[in-house]
N, C-alpha and C positions, 0 to 999 in steps of 0.2 A: 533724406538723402542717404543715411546709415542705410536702410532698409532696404534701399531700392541696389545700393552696394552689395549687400547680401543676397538678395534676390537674382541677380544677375549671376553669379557663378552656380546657382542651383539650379536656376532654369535653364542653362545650359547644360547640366550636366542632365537634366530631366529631357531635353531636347535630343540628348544622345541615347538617353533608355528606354525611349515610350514608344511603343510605333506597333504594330501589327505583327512582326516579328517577336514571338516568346522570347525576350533574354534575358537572362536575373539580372540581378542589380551586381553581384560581384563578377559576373563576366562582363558587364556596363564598365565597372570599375576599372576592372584588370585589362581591359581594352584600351580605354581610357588614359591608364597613367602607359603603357604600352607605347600607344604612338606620341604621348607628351614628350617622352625619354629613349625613342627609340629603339626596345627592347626589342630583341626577337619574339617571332611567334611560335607557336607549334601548330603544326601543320592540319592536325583537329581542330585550333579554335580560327582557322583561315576565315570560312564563312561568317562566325559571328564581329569578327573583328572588321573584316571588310563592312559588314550594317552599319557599326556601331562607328567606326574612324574615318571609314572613306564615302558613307553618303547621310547617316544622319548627323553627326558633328558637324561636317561644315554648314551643315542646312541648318543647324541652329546657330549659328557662327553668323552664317550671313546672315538668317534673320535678325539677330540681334544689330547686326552693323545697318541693315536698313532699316528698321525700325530709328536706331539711333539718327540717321540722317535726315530721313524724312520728316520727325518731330522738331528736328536742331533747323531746317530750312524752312516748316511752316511758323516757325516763330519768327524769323528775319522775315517771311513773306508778309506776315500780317504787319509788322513793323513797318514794310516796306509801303505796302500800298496802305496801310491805316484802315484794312477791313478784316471788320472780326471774323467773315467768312472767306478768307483767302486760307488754300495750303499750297504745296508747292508746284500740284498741278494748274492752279489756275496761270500761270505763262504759258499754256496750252505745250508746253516740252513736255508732256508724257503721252501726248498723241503724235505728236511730229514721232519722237522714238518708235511711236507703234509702227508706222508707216515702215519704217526701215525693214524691222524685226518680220511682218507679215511678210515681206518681201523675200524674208529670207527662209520662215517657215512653208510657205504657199509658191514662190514662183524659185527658189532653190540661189536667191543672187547670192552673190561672193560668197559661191562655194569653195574658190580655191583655199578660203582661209582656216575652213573646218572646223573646228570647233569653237573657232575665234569670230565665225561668221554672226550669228547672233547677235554679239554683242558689240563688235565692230558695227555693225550697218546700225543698230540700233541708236550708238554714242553720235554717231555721225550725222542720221537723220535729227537726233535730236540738237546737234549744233546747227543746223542748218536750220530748224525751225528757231530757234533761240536765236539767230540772227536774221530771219524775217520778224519776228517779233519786236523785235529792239527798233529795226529800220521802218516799219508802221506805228510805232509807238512812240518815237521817238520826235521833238519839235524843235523849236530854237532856242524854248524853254529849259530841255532835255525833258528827263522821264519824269512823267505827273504821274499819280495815284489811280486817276481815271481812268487817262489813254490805256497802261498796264492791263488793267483789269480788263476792258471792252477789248483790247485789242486777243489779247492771251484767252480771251471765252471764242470772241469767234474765230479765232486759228483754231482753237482745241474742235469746234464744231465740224470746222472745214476737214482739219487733218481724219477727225473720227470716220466723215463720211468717205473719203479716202480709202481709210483701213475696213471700214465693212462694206464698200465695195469690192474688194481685194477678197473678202474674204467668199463671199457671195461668186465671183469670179472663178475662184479656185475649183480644179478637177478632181482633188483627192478629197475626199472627206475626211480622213483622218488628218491631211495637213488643215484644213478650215476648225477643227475639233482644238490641233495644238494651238491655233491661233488667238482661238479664244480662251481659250484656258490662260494665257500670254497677257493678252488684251484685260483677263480680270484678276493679274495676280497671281504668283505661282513660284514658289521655289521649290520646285520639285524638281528642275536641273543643277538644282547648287552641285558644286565640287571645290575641291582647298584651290582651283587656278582661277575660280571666278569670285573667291573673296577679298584676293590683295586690289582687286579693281575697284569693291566701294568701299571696303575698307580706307585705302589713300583716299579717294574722294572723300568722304566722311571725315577721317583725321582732318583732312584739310582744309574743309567746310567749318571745322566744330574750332579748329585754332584760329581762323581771322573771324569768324563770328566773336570767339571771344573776346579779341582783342577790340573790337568795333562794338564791344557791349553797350559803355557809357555812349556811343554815339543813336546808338539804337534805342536807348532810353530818351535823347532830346528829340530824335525822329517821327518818334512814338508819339508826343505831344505837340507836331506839327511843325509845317517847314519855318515859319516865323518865329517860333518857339527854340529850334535848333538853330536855325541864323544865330538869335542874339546869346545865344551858348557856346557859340564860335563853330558848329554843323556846319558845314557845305551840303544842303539834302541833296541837291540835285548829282554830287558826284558819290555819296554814299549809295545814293539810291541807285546808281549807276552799278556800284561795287556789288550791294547786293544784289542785282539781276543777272550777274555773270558769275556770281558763286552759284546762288541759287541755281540758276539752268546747268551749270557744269554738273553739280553733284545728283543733283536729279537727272539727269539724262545719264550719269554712270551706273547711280543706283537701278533706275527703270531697265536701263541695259542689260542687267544680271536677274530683275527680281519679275520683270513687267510690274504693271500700272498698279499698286497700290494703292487703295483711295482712303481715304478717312484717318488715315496716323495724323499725317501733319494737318489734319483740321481740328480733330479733339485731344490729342494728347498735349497741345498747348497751352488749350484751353483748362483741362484739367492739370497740369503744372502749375499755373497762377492761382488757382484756387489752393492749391498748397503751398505756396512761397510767394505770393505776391506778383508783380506788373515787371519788376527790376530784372531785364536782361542775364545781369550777373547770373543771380540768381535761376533765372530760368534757364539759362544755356547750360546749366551744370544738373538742373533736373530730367528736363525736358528728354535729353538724347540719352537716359538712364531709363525712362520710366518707357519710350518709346521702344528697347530694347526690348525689356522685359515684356510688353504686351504684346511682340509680333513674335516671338519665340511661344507665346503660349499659342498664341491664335493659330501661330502653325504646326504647332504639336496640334491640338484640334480638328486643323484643316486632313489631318492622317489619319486618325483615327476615329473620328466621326461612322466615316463610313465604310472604314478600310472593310476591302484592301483598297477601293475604290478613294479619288481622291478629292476634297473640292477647293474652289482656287480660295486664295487665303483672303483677295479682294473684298470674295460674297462675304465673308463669313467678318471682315473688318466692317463691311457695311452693317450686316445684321448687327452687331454690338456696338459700331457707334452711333447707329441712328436714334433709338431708344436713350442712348447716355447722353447723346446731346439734346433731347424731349426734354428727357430731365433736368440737364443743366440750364437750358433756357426755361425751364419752370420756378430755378431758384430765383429769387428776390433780392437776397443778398450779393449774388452774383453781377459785375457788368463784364461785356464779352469784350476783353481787350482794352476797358478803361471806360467803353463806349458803351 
């Protein structure tokens, strides 16, 4: 955890130096502690400072807050539903948000809001799918492990064919282009007004997760196992699916559909510290930071100037890491 503490303020500050644009490392710096402290510029280093403070820092900023969120929620998701192949998309809320967000790239709705349209329609759609989820998933029982899962694959299915309807629909090619760029991932609109949104979401996710640790550890071990631990599963498991959906529909709101953080950075945190909540929820949304801040330093320079979305490129390195991890022996995936 030391090291992942360390790593964290260097890969951001590497988030703000690396990119296509030639800047040294002391104009990185001097920009750097600049907008920390509010110093004046001079009117020669305008350009490199606008690179380095008003679009690449926040875009490591927020990559680090989504990376942190999306690992901190696929850890309650797998808690939640007790499958080691859950992250936080499977409640199908990152395709219900798709729906919004296409809507807003491809057919131009709630334009009047401007730059808040995006991520307005996106937060929106995605509470509206997160309460059709809940109200099909949902019995006299309350929320099972099952219902959760079947019902949140086939929303996700439904909503998908929805958004690449939408997009196949569309008259601009360049609006069908941003959309799928959107649809796989992309912080390439970050700005410092689109990170206090998953920012809070994130804080807020990551402080009642903690406090809900020990109850995530009796969870973990099954609804009977929590009963006689004094667990109520059915109303935890309730609390997690409206953290859950809230912060993944703020984070998708700001980053689009990131896939694969909250499926292997979880999994890869137990394998360093163990099964124990505690423990993981203080790994997890550290180690999650640090690998979308790289990946999307990556996703820039790969092919710059050219860009690719951060989604491909979290697929291409987690599918292999999890080949492997399901190859180890020593390993079980969540207990299981």
């Amino acid at each position: 955890m030391i090291t992942l503490c360390a790593l964290l303020p260097l890969s951001l500050v590497c988030g703000a130096g690396i990119g296509a644009s030639g800047i040294s490392w002391g104009e990185v710096s001097r920009d750097l502690w600049a907008g920390l402290t509010g110093q004046q510029i001079a009117p020669g280093e305008v350009p490199g400072y606008t690179i380095v403070w008003e679009l690449r820092f926040p875009r490591a900023v927020l990559a680090g807050v989504v990376g942190a969120g999306l690992s901190a929620i696929g850890v309650a998701v797998q808690a939640m539903v007790r499958n080691a192949l859950a992250d936080p998309f499977v409640l199908g809320i990152s395709s219900g948000a798709a729906v919004g967000a296409n809507a807003v790239l491809i057919f131009g709705a709630f334009g009047a809001l401007g730059i808040w349209a995006l991520s307005t329609a996106a937060f929106l759609s995605a509470l509206l799918a997160m309460m059709l989820v809940y109200a099909v998933a949902r019995t006299a029982r309350g929320l099972t492990p099952l219902r959760l899962v079947l019902t949140g694959t086939a929303m996700y299915y439904g909503f998908s064919a929805i958004t690449t309807f939408m997009v196949f629909a569309a008259e601009r090619g360049e609006a069908a282009r941003s959309a799928m760029m959107w649809m796989l991932g992309s912080l390439g609109g970050a700005t410092w007004s689109s990170v206090p949104i998953a920012a809070g979401a994130t804080i807020g996710g990551l402080a009642h997760l903690g406090w809900s640790a020990r109850r995530l550890n009796a969870l973990a071990m099954g609804d009977e196992t929590a009963a006689a631990l004094g667990v109520d599963a059915g109303r935890l498991r309730k609390e997690l699916f409206l953290v859950s959906a809230a912060v993944t529909g703020a984070l998708v709101a700001v980053s689009g559909a990131i896939g694969f953080v909250g499926l292997m950075v979880p999994h890869a945190a137990r394998m360093l510290v163990g099964a124990d909540h505690r423990r993981l929820l203080a790994v997890a949304p550290l180690a999650g930071a640090v690998l979308l801040i790289w990946v999307d330093i990556l996703s820039r320079v790969l092919l710059a100037p050219a860009e690719l979305p951060v989604g491909v490129l979290t697929a291409m390195i987690g599918v292999p890491c999890f080949v492997l991890l399901m190859r180890r022996r020593s390993y079980t995936f969540g207990g299981a």
